[in-house]
FILUM-354067 format. One record per atom (N, C-alpha, C): residue number from 1; atom name; x, y, z. Coordinates in steps of 0.001 Angstrom, whole numbers. Each point is the difference from the previous one (the first is absolute). Layout:
+-----+------+---------+---------+---------+
| pos | site |       u |       v |       w |
+-----+------+---------+---------+---------+
| NUM |   CA |       X |       Y |       Z |
...
+-----+------+---------+---------+---------+
# end
This chain:
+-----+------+---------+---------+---------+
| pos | site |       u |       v |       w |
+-----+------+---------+---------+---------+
|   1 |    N |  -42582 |   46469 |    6535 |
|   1 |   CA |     305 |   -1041 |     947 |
|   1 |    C |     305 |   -1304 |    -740 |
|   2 |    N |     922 |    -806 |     282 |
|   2 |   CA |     404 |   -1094 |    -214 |
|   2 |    C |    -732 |   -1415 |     898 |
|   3 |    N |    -724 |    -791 |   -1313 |
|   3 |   CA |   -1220 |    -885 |     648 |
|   3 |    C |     838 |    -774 |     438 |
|   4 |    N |    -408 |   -1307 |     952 |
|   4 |   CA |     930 |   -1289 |    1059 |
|   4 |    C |     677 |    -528 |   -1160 |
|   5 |    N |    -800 |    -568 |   -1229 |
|   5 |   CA |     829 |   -1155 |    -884 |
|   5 |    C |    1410 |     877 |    -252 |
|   6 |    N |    -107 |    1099 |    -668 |
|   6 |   CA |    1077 |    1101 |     -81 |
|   6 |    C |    1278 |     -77 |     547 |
|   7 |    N |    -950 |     282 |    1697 |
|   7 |   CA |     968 |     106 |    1052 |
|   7 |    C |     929 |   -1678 |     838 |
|   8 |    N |    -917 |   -1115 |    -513 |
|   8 |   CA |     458 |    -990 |     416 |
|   8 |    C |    1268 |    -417 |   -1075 |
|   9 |    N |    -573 |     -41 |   -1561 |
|   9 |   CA |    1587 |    -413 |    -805 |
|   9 |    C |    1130 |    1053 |     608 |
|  10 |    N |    -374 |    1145 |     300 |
|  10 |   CA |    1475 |    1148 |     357 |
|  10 |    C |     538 |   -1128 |    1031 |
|  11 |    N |    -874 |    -146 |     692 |
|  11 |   CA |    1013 |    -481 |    1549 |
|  11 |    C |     364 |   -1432 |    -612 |
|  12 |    N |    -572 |   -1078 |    -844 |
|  12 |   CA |     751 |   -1099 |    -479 |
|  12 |    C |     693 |     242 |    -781 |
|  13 |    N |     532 |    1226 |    -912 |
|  13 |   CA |    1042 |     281 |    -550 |
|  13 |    C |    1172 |     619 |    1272 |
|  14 |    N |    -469 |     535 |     748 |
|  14 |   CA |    1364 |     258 |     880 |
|  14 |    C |     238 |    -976 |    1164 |
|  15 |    N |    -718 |    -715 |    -122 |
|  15 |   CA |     575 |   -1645 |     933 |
|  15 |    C |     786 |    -440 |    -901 |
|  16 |    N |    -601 |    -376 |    -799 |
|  16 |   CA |    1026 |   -1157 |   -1150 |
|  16 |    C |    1363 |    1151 |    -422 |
|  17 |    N |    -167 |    1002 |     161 |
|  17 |   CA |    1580 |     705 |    -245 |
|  17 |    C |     695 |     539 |     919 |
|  18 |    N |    -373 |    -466 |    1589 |
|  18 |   CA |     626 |      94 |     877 |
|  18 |    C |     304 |   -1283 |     545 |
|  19 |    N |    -365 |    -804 |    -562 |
|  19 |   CA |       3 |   -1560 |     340 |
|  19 |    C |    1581 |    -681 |    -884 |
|  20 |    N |      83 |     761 |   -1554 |
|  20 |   CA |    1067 |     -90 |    -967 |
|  20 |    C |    1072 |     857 |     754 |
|  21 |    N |     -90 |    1095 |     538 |
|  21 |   CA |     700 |     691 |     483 |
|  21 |    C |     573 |    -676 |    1470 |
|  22 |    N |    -373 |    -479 |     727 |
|  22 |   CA |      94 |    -761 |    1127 |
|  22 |    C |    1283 |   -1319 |    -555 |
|  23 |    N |    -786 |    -652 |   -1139 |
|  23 |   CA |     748 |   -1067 |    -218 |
|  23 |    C |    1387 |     402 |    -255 |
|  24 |    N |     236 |    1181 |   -1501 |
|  24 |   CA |    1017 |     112 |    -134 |
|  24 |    C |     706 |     965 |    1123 |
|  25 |    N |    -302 |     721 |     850 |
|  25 |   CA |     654 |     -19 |    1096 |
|  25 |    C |     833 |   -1059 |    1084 |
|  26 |    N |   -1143 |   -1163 |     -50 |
|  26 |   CA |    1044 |   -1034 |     993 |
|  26 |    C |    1192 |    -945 |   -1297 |
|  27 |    N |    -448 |      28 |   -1202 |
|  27 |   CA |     586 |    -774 |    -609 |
|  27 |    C |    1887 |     828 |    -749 |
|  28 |    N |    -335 |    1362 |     475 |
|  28 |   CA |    1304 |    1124 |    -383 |
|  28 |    C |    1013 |    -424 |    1897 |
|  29 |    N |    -836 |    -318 |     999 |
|  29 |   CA |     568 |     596 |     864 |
|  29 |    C |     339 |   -1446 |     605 |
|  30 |    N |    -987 |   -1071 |    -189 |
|  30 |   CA |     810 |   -1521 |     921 |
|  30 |    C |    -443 |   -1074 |   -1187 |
|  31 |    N |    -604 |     318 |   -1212 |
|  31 |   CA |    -480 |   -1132 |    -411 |
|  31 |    C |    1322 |    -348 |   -1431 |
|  32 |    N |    -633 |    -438 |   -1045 |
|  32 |   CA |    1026 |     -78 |   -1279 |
|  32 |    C |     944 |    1214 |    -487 |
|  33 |    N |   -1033 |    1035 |     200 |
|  33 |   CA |    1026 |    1195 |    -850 |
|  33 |    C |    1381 |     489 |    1506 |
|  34 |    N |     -43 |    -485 |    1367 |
|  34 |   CA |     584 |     704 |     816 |
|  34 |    C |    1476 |    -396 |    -367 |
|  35 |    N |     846 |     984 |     718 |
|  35 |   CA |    1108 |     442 |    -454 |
|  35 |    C |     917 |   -1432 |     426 |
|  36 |    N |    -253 |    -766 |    1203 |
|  36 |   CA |     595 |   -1126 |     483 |
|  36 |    C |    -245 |   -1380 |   -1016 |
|  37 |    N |   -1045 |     117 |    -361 |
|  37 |   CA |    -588 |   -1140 |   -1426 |
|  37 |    C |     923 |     337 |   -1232 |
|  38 |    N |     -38 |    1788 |    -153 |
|  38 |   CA |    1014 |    -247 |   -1488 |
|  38 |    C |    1363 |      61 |     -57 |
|  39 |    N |     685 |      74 |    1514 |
|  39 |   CA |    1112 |    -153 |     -20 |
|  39 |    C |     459 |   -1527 |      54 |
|  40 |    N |    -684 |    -869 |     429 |
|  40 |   CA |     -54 |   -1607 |    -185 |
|  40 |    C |    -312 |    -460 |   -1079 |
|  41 |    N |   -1198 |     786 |   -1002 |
|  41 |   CA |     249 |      21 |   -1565 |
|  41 |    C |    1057 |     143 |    -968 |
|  42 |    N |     742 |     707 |     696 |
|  42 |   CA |    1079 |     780 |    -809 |
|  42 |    C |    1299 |    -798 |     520 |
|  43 |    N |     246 |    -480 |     930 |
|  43 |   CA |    1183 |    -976 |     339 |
|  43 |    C |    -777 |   -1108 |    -995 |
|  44 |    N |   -1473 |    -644 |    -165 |
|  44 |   CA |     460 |   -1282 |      -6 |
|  44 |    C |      67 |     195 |   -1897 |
|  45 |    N |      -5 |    1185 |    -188 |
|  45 |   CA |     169 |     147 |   -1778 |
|  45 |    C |    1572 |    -207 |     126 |
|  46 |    N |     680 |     714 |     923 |
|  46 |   CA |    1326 |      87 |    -358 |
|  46 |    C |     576 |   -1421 |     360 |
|  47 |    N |    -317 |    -760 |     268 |
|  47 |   CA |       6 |   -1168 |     149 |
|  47 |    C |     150 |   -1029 |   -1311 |
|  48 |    N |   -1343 |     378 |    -224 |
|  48 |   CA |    -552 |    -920 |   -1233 |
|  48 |    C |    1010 |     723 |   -1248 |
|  49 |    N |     492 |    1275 |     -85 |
|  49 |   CA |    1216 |     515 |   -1125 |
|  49 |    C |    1055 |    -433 |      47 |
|  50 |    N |     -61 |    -388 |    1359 |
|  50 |   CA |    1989 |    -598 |     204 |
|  50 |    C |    -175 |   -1718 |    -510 |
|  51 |    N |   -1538 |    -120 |     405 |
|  51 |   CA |     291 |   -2077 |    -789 |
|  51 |    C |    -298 |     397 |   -1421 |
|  52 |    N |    -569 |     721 |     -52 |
|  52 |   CA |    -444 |      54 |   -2178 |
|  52 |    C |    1742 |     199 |    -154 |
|  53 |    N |     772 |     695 |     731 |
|  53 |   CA |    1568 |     816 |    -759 |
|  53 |    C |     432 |   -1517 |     172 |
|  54 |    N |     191 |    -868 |     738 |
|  54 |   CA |     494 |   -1302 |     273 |
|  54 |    C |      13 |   -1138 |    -665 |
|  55 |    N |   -1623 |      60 |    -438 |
|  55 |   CA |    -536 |   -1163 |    -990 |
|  55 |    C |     537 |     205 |   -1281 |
|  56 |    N |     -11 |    1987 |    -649 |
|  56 |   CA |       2 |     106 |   -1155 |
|  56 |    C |    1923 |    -453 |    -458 |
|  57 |    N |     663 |     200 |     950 |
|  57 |   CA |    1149 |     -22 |      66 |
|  57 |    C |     428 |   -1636 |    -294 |
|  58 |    N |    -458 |    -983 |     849 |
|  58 |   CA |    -141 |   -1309 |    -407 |
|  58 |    C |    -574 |    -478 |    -939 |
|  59 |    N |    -773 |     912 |    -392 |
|  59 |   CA |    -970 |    -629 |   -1777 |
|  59 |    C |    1579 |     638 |    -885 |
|  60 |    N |     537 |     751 |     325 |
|  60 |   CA |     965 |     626 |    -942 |
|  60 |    C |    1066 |   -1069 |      73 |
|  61 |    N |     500 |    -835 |    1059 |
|  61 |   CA |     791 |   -1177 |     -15 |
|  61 |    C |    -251 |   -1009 |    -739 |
|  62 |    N |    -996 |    -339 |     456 |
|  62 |   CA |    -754 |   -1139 |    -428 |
|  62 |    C |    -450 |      22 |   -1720 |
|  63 |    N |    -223 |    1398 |    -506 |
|  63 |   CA |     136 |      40 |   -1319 |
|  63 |    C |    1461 |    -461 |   -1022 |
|  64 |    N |    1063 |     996 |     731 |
|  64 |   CA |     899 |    -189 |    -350 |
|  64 |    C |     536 |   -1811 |      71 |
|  65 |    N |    -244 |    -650 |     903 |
|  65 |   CA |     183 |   -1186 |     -35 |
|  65 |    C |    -433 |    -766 |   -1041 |
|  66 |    N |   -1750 |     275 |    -502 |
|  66 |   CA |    -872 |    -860 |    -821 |
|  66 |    C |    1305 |     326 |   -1561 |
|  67 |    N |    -557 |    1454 |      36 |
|  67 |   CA |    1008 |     222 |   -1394 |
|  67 |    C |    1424 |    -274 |     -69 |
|  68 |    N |     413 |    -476 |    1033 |
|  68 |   CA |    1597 |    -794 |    -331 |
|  68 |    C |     -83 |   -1407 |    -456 |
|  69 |    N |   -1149 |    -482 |    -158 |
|  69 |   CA |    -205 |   -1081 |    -437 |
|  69 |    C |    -160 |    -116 |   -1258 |
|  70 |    N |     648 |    -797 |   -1177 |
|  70 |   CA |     -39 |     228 |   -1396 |
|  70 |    C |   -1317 |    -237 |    -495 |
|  71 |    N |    -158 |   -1119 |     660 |
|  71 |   CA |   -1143 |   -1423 |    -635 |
|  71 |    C |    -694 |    -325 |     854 |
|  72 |    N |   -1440 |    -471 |    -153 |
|  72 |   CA |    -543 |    -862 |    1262 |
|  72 |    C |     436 |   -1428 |     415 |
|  73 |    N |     980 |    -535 |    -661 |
|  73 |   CA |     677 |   -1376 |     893 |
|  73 |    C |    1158 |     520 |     725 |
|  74 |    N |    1248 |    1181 |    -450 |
|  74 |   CA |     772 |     255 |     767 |
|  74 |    C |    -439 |     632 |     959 |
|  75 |    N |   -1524 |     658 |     578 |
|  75 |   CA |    -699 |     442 |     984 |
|  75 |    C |    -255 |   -1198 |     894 |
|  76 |    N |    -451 |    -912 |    -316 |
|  76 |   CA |    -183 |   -1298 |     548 |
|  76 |    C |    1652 |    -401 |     329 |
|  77 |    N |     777 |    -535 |    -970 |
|  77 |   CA |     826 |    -426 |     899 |
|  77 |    C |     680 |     652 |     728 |
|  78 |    N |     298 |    1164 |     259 |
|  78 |   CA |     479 |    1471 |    1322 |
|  78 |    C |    -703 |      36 |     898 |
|  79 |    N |   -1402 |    -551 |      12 |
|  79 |   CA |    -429 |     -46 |    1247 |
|  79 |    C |     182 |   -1863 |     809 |
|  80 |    N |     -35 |    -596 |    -909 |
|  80 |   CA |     230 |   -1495 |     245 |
|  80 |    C |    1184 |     102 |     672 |
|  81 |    N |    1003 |     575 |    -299 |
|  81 |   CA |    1576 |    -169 |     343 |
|  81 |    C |     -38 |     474 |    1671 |
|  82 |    N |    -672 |    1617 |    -293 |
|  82 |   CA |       6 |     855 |    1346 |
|  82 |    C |    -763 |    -329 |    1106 |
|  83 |    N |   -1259 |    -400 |    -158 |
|  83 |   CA |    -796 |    -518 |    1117 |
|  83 |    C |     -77 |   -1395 |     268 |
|  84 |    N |     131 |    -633 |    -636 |
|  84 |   CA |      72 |   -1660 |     250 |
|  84 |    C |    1519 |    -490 |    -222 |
|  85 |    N |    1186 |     752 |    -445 |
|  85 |   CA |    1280 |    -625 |    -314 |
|  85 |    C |      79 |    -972 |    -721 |
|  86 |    N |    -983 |    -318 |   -1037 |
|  86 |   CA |     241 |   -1058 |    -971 |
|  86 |    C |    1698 |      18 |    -856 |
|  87 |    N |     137 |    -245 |     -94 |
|  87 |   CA |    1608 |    -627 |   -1110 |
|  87 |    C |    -533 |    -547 |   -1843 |
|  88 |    N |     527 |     638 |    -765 |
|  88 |   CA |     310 |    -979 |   -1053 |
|  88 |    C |    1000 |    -950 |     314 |
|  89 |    N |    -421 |   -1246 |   -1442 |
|  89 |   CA |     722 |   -1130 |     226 |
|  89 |    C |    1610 |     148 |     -32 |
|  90 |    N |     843 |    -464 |     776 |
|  90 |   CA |    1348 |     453 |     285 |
|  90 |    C |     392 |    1090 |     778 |
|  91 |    N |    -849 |     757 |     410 |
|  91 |   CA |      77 |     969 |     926 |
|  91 |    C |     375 |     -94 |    1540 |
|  92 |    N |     615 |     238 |     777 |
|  92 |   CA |     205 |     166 |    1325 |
|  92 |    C |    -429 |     842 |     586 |
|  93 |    N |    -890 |    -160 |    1016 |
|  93 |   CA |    -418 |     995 |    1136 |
|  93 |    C |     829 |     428 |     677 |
|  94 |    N |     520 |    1310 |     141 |
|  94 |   CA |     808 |     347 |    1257 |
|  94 |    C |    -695 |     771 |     683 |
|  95 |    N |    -574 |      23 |    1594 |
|  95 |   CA |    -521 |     570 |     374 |
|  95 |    C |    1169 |     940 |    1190 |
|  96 |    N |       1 |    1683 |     467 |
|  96 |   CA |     644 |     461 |     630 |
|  96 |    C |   -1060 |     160 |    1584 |
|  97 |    N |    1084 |     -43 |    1069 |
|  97 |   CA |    -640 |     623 |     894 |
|  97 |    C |     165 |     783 |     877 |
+-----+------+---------+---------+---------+
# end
């Protein structure tokens, strides 16, 4: 015969593993793992691949730009010219529109 202490851990071992079993049951069927959660996972990855393809594509511009620059003053003055329209002395602004 199997004494109470015996018989009481059996039954707190099969609570606590019907209790794990319970959880991952609701958590497969409405909670994190359910099929409606990882399909909203999975759009918002494909999401986040199309801005990484976007960004990496503009770091690839934006490289090519830095390295068309010989020197760090002709970097400076290409951007002086382009964003603010500064002129050297004798220079004319023509602006199109």
């Amino acid at each position: 015969m199997i004494d109470v202490s015996k018989k009481l851990l059996l039954i707190g071992f099969f609570i606590f593993f019907l209790i794990l079993t319970l959880n991952n049951f609701y958590k497969i069927t409405s909670g994190s793992y359910s099929s409606s959660n990882i399909e909203k996972l999975q759009n918002e990855i494909s999401l986040l691949e199309s801005s990484v393809e976007i960004l990496d594509s503009e770091n690839k511009v934006l490289e090519v730009e830095i390295a068309s620059f010989s020197d760090k003053d002709e970097a400076i003055i290409g951007l002086a010219r382009f964003q603010r329209g500064l002129i050297k002395k004798g220079e004319q602004l023509i602006e199109f529109k």
